[in-house]
C-alpha positions as CSV (number, residue, x, y, z in Angstrom):
1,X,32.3,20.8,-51.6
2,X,29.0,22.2,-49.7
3,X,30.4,25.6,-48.3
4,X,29.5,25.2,-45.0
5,X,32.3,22.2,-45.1
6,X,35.2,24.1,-46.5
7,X,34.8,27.0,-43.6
8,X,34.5,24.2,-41.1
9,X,38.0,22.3,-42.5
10,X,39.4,25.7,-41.7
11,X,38.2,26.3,-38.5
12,X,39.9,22.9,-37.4
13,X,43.0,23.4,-39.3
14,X,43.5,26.5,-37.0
15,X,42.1,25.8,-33.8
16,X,43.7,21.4,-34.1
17,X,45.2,22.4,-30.3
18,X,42.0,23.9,-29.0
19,X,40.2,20.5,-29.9
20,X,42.7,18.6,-28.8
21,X,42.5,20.4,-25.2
22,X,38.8,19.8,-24.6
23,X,38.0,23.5,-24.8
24,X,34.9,24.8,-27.3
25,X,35.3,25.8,-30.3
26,X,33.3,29.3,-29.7
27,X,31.4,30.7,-33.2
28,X,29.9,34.1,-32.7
29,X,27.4,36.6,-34.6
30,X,25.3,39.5,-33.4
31,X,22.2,41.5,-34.8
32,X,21.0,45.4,-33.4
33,X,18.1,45.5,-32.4
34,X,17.3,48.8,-33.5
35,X,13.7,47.7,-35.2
36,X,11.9,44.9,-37.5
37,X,14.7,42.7,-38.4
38,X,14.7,42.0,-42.1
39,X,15.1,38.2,-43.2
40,X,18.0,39.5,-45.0
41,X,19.7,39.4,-41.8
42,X,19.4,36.0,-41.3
43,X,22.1,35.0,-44.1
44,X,25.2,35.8,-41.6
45,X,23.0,34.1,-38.6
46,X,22.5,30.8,-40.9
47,X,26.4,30.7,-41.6
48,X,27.5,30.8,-38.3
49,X,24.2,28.6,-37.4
50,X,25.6,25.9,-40.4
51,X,29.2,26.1,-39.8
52,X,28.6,25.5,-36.0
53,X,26.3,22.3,-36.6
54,X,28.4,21.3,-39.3
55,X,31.3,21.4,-36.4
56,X,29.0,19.7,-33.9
57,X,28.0,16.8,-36.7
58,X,32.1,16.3,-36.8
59,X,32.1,15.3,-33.1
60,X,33.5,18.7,-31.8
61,X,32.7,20.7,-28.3
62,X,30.9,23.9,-29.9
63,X,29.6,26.9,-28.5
64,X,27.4,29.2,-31.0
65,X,27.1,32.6,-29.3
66,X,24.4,35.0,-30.7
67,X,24.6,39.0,-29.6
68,X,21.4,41.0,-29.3
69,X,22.8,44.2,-29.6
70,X,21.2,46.6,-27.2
71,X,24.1,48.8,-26.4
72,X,24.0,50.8,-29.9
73,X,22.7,54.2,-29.9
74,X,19.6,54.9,-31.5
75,X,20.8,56.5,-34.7
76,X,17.8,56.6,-36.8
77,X,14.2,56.4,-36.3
78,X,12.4,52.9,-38.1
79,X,9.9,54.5,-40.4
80,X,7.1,52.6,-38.4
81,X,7.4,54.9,-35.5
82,X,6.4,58.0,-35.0
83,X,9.5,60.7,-35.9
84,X,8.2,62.9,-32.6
85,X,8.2,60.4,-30.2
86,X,11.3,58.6,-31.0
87,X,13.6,62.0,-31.4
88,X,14.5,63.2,-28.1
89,X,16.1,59.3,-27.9
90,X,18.4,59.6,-30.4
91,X,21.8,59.1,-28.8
92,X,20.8,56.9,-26.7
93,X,21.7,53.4,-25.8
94,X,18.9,51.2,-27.3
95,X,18.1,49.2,-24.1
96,X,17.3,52.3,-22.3
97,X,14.9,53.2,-24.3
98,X,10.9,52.6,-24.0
99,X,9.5,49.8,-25.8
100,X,7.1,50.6,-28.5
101,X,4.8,48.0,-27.2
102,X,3.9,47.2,-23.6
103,X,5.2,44.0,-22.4
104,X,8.7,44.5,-23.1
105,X,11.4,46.0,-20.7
106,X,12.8,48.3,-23.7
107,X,13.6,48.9,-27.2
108,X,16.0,46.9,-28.1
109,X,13.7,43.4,-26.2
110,X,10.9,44.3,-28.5
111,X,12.6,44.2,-31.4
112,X,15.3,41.5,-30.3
113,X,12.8,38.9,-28.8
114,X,11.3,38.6,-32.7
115,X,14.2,37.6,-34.2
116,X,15.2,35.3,-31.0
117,X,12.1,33.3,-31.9
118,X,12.7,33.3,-35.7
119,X,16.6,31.7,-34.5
120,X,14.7,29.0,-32.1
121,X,12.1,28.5,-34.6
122,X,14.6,27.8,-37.6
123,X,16.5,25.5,-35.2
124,X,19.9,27.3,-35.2
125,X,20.6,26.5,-31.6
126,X,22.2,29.7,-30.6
127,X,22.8,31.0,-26.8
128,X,21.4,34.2,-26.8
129,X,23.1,37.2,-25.1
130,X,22.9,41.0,-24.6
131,X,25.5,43.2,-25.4
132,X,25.0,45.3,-22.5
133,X,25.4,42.4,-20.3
134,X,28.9,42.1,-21.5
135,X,29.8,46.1,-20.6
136,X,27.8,45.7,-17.4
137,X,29.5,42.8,-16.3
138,X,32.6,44.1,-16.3
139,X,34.4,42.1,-18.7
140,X,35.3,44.8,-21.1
141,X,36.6,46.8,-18.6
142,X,40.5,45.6,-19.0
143,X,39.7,46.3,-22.6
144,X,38.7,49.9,-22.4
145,X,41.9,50.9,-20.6
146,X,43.8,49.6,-22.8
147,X,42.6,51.2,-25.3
148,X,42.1,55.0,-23.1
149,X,46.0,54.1,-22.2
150,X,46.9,53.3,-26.2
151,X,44.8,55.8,-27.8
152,X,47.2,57.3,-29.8
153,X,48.1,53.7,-31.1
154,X,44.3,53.6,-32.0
155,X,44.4,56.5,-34.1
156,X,47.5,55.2,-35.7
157,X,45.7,52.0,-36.8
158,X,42.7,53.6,-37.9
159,X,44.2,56.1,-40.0
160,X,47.0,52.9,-41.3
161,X,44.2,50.7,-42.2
162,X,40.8,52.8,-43.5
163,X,42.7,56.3,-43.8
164,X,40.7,57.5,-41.3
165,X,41.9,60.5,-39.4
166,X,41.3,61.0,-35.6
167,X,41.7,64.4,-34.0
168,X,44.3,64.0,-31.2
169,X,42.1,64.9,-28.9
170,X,39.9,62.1,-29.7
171,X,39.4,59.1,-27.2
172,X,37.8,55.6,-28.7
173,X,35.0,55.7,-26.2
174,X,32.2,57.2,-25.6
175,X,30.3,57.4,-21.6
176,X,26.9,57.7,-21.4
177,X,25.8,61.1,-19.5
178,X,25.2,61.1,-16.1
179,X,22.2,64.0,-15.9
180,X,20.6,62.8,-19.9
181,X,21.3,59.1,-20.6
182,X,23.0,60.1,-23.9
183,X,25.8,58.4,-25.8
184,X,26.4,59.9,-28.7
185,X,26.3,63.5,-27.6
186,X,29.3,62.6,-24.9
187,X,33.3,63.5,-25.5
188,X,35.9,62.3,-23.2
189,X,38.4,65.1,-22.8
190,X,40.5,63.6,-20.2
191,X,41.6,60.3,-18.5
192,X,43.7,60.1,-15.5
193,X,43.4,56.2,-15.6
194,X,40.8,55.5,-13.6
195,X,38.1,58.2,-14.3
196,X,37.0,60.2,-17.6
197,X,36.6,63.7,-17.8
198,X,33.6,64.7,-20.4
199,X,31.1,66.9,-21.8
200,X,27.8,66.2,-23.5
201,X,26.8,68.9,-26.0
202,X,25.0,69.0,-29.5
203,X,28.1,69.7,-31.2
204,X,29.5,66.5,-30.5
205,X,27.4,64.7,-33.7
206,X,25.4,66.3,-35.3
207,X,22.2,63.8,-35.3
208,X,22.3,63.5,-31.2
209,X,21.6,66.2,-29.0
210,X,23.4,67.0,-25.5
211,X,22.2,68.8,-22.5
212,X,25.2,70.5,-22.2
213,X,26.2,68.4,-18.7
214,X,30.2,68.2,-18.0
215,X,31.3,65.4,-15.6
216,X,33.6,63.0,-14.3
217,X,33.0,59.4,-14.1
218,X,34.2,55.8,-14.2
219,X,34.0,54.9,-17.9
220,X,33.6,50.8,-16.2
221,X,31.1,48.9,-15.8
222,X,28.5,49.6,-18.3
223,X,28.9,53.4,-18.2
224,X,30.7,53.6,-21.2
225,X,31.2,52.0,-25.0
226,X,33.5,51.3,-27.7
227,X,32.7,52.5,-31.1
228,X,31.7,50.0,-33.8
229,X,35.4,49.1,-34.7
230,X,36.6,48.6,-31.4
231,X,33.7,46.9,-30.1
232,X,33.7,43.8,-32.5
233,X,37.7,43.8,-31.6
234,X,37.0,43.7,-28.2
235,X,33.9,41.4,-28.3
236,X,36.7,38.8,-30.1
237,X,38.7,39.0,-26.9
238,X,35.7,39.0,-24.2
239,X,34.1,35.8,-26.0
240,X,37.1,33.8,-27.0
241,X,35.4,33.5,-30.4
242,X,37.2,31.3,-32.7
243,X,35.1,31.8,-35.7
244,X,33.0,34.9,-36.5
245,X,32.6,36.4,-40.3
246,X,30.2,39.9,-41.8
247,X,28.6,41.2,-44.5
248,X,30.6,41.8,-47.6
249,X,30.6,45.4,-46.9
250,X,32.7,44.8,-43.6
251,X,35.1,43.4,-45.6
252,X,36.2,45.3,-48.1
253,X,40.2,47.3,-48.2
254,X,40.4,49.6,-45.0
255,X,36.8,48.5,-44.1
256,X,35.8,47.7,-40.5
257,X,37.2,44.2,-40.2
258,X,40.3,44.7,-41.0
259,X,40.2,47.2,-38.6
260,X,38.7,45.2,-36.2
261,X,41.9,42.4,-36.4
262,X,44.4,45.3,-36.0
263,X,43.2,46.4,-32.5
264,X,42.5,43.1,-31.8
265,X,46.3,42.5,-32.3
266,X,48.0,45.4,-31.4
267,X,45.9,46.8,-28.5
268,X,44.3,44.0,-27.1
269,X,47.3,41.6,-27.4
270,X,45.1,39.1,-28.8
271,X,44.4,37.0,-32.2
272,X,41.0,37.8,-34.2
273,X,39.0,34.6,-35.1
274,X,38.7,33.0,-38.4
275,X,36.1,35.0,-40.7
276,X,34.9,35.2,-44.1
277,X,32.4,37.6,-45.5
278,X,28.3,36.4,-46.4
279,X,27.0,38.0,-49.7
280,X,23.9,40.0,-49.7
281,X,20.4,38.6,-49.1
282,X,18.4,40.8,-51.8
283,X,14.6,40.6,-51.9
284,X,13.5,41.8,-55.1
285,X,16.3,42.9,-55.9
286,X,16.9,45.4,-53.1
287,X,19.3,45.6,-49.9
288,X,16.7,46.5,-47.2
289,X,17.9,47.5,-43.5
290,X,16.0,46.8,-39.9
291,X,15.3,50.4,-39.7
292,X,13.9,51.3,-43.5
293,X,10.8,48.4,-43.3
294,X,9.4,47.9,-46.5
295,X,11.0,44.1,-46.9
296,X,10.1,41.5,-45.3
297,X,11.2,40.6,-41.8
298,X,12.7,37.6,-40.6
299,X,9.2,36.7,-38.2
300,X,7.3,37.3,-41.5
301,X,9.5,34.3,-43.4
302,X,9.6,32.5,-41.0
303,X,5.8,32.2,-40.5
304,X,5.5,31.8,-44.2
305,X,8.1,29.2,-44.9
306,X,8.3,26.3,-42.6
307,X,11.8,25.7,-40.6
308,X,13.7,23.4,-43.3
309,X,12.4,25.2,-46.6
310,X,13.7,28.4,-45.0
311,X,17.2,26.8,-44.2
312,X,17.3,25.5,-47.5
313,X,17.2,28.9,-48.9
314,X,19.5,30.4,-46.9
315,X,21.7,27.3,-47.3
316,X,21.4,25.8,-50.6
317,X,23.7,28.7,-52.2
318,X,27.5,29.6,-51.6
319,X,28.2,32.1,-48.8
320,X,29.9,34.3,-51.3
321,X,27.6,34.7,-53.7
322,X,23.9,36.6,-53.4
323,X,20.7,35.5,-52.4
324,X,17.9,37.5,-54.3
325,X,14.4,36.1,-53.3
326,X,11.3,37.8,-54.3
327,X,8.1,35.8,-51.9
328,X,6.2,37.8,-54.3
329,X,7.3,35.6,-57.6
330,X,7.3,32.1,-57.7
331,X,10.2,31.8,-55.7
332,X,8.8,29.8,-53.0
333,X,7.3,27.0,-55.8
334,X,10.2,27.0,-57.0
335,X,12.4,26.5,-53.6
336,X,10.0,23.6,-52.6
337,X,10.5,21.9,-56.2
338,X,13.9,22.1,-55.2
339,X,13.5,20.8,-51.7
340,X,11.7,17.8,-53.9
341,X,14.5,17.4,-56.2
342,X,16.8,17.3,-53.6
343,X,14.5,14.7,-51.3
344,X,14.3,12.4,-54.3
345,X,18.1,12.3,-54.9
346,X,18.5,11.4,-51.1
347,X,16.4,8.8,-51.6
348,X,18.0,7.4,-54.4
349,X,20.8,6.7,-52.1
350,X,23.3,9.6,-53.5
351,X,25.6,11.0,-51.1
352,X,27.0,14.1,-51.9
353,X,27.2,17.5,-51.4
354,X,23.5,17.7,-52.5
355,X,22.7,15.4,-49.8
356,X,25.1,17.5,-47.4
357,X,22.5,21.0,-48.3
358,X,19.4,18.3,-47.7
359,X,20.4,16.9,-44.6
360,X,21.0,20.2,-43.0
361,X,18.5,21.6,-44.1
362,X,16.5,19.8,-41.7
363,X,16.5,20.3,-37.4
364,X,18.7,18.1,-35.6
365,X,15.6,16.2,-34.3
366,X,14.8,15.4,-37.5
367,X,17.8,13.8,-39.1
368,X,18.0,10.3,-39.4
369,X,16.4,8.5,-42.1
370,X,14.8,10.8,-43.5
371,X,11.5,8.5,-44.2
372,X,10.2,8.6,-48.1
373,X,7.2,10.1,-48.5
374,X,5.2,11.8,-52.0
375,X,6.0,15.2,-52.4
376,X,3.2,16.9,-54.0
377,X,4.4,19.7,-56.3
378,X,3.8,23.2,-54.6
379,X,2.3,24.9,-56.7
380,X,-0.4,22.5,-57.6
381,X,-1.3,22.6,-53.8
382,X,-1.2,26.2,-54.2
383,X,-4.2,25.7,-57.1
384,X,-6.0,23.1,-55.5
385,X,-6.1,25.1,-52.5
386,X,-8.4,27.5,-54.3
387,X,-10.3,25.0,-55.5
388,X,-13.4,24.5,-53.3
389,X,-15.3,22.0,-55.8
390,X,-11.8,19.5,-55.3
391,X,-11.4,17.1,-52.6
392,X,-7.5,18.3,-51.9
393,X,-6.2,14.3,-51.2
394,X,-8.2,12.6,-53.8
395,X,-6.5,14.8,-56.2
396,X,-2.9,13.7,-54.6
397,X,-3.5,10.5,-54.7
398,X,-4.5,10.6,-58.7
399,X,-1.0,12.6,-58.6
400,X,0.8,10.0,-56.9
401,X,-1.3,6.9,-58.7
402,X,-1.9,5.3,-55.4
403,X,-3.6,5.7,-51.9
404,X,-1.7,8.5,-49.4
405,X,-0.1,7.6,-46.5
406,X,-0.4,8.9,-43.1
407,X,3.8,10.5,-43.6
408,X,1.8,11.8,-46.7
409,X,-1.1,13.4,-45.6
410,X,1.1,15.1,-42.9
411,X,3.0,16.6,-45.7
412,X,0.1,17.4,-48.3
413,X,-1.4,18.7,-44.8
414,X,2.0,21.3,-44.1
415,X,2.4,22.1,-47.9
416,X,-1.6,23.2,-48.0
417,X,-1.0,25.7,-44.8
418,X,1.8,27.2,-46.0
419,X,0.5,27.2,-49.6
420,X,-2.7,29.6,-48.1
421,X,0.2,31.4,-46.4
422,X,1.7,32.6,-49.5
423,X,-1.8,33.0,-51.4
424,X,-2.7,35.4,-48.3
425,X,0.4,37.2,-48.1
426,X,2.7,37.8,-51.2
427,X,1.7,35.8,-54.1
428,X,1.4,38.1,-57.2
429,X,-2.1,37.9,-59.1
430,X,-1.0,35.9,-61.3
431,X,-0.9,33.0,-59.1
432,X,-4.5,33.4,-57.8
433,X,-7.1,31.2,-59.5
434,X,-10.9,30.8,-59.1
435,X,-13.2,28.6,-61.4
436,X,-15.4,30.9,-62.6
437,X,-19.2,30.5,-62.1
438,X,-20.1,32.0,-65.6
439,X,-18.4,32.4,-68.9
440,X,-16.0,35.5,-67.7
441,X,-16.6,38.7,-69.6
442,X,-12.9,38.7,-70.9
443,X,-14.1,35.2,-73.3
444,X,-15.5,37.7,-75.8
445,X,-11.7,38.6,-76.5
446,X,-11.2,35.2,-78.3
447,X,-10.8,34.5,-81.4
448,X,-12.6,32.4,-84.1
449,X,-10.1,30.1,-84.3
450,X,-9.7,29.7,-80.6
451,X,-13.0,29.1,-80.0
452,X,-13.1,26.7,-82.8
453,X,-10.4,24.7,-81.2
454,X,-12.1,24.5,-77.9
455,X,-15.2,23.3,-79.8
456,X,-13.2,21.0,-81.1
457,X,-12.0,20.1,-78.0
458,X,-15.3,19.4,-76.3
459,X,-16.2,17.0,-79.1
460,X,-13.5,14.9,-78.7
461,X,-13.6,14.8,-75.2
462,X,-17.8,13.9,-75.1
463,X,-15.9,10.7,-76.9
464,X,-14.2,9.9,-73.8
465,X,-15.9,7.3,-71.8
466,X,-13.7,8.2,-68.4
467,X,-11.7,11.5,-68.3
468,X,-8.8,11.5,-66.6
469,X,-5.4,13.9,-66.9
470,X,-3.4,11.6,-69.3
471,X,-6.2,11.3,-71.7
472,X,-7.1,14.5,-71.6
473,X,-3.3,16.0,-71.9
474,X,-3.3,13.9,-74.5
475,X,-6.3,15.2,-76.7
476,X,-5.2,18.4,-75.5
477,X,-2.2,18.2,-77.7
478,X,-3.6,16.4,-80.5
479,X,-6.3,19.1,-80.9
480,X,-3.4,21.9,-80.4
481,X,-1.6,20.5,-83.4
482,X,-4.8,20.9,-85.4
483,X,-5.4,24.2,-84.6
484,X,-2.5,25.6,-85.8
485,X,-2.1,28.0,-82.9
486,X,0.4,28.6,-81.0
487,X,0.8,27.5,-77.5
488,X,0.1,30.7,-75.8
489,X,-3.2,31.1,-78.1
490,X,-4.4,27.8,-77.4
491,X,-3.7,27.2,-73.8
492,X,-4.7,31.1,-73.0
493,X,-8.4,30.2,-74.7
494,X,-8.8,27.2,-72.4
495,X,-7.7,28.9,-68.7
496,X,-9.7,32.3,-70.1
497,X,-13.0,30.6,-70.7
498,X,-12.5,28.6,-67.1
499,X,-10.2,30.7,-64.6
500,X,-10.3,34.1,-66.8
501,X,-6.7,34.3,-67.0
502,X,-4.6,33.1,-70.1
503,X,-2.5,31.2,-67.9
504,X,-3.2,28.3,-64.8
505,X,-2.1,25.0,-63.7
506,X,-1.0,21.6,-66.1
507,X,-4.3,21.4,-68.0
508,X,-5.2,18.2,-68.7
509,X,-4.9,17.8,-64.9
510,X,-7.4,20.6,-64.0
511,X,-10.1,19.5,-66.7
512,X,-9.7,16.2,-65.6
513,X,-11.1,17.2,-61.6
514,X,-14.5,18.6,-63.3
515,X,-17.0,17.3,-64.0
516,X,-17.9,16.4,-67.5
517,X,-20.7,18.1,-68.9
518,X,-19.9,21.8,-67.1
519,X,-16.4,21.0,-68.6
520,X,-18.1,20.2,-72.5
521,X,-20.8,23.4,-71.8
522,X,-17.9,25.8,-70.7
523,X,-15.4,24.9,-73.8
524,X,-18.1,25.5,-76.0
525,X,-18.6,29.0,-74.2
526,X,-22.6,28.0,-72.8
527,X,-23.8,28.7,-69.4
């Protein structure tokens, strides 16, 4: 069963009285916005995204909530920007903080507003919120009594479920100063159950520095904020959310969602959604955060993938098990020959959960029919791309073996951007091709019998009265079987004399779009 489907049984099973009432089913996720968001990111957005349309496609009522975070601290510094600048603001709440760029009201917009574009772009449909809206609003404020007034309870649960251990003198809260705007350098030494007594000093944490200020203040109202733990408990309770999941990490024994659940239960009187945990989204290999760069970032994906190739790889694999995707490989080909396989299967009339990962792969706008169309492979729009002596769509329609339509030129026309995309941007050397002019130095490196072979090649093919890819693949082969090389000899000699690389693109197709008497000259190594 597609995965998206199982979570989506579940959410019914447990919330049968809530749909039976009318009243939305509420799914929930949220993002920092504490620098470039990395597309790894986007694997918990897509499954709350999924799981939510999947829940729509059923007929239900459903609300998908998405929280910039802008209430955080700023607790490390992205690489990007510069150390001195960004150092006197560590502490402090991220949407009181400059923007790096002009344009944006702070921080936390510059940074949030890219990945709000990547979520429209990819079609996820989420209503987009800031977390400081929620503390500002007031709506946490019954929540942060509680949990002033049941501290003690707080430290109980903390130290019950992750061994944590509190000082008693701890409160789960933290204001933000009154003369220096910090968060993190603040301690609340006293609460008389309206107002918090506090100080603000250096010695509070020691990455955040205080200005030394002791006050007393409301702690309502968007002067104050829960710790990580507390806040997604309380963020449960002040959105009604009925399904919300996390990383692996958050999941683990003692880690912070089982946390979260407890005070959700026992000092907020509430029950904690539904949630399971989203593996890792790797690139290369590697777990990159927003803050360390180096990865690529969800704008950059999304500009290089179009919207339902990029849900297809974020969909097409179980929530509990790891996306590793390397741009840089041939990872992208290869997702679009799946994207094919997939498309052709659909086609065929098979309905299953293939055809579940197809359909949603695709914006709501563009579901239907889905209308058949040829699918040229990407990576031989990739080649023909750098091909300026090819005419890109008579060489699709030889593909295809029959005149393009207008559904196909649009999509030979989309693969061919996004094909330059990749070329421009991440695809390894290997994957760039360009007919040479002359014999390339590196021919000298061939053997006798390889050059034999392609001597041999050049009179058969002078035979030939039309060239065309079949033919030719198959005098390829016969001459291969003559030569007694091996594959990787024989093909190598034929891309090195043309592309200077031992390696290129199905070769009976590629000799077949030049023309004849270069193609003769060149095998037999003559200018």
């Amino acid at each position: 069963m597609f995965w998206a489907d199982t979570i989506a049984d579940e959410v019914e099973r447990r919330y049968e009285d809530r749909i039976k009432a009318g009243l939305p089913l509420v799914v929930r996720d949220e993002k920092t916005a504490s620098g470039r968001v990395h597309v790894g990111s986007l694997r918990s957005a897509s499954m709350h995204a999924i799981v939510a349309d999947v829940l729509r496609s059923r007929g239900h009522n459903v609300k998908f909530l998405f929280e910039i975070n802008d209430f955080d601290p700023m607790d490390g510094i992205p690489s990007y920007l510069d150390t001195e600048t960004y150092e006197k603001y560590m502490g402090v709440p991220l949407c009181n903080i400059p923007s790096p760029e002009p344009g944006f009201d702070n921080f936390a917009e510059y940074y949030g507003q890219e990945y709000v574009k990547v979520l429209d772009k990819v079609g996820f449909g989420a209503q987009v919120y800031r977390a400081s809206e929620l503390y500002r609003s007031g709506v946490m404020n019954d929540m942060i009594k509680k949990a002033l007034e049941r501290r003690a309870l707080v430290r109980d649960i903390y130290f019950r479920i992750s061994r944590s251990e509190k000082p008693e003198d701890w409160y789960p809260l933290n204001v933000i100063c009154e003369n220096c705007g910090n968060l993190s350098a603040t301690k609340i030494t006293g609460f008389d159950g309206e107002l918090v007594d506090y100080t603000c000093s250096s010695d509070t944490i020691a990455w955040a520095k205080g200005c030394g200020h002791t006050g007393r203040m409301s702690p309502y109202n968007g002067n104050a904020k829960f710790p990580w733990k507390l806040d997604w408990a309380a963020k449960f309770v002040a959105q009604e959310v009925n399904f919300e999941g996390g990383g692996k990490d958050h999941y683990t024994k003692g880690g912070s969602r089982q946390v979260a659940e407890a005070i959700c239960r026992e000092i907020f009187d509430h029950e904690p959604p539904y949630g399971v945990f989203n593996e890792f989204f790797l690139v290369g290999g590697k777990k990159m955060s927003s803050s360390k760069g180096g990865a690529a970032t969800a704008g950059e994906m999304a500009d290089t993938l179009p919207p339902h190739i990029l849900r297809l790889l974020l969909l097409r694999t179980p929530i509990n098990r790891q996306i590793d995707f390397d741009p840089d490989s041939d990872a992208i080909p290869v997702l679009y020959d799946l994207y094919d396989k997939l498309a052709e299967k659909y086609w065929s009339g098979i309905r299953d959960d293939d055809s579940q990962v197809f359909t949603f792969s695709h914006l709501i706008d563009e579901r239907g029919e889905f209308p058949v169309r040829y699918l040229p492979r990407f990576s031989q729009v990739a080649f023909l791309v750098q091909m300026p002596h090819m005419n890109i769509y008579e060489e699709v329609a030889k593909l295809k073996e029959g005149e393009l339509t207008d559904l196909d030129v649009a999509e030979l026309d989309e693969r061919a951007v996004y094909a330059r995309r990749w070329l421009r941007e991440y695809a390894d050397d290997k994957f760039i091709f360009s007919l040479q002019e002359n014999v390339p130095e590196s021919a000298t490196s061939l053997t006798d019998a390889q050059r034999a072979a392609l001597i041999s090649l050049a009179d058969k093919v002078s035979a030939l009265e039309t060239i065309d890819g079949q033919s030719l693949h198959e005098l390829i082969h016969e001459v291969k079987g003559e030569s007694g090389l091996t594959p990787q000899e024989f093909f190598g000699g034929i891309y090195t004399v043309f592309l200077g690389k031992t390696s290129g693109p199905k070769v009976g197709w590629f000799l077949s779009t030049l023309d004849k008497d270069f193609l003769l000259k060149r095998l037999k190594s003559e200018e």
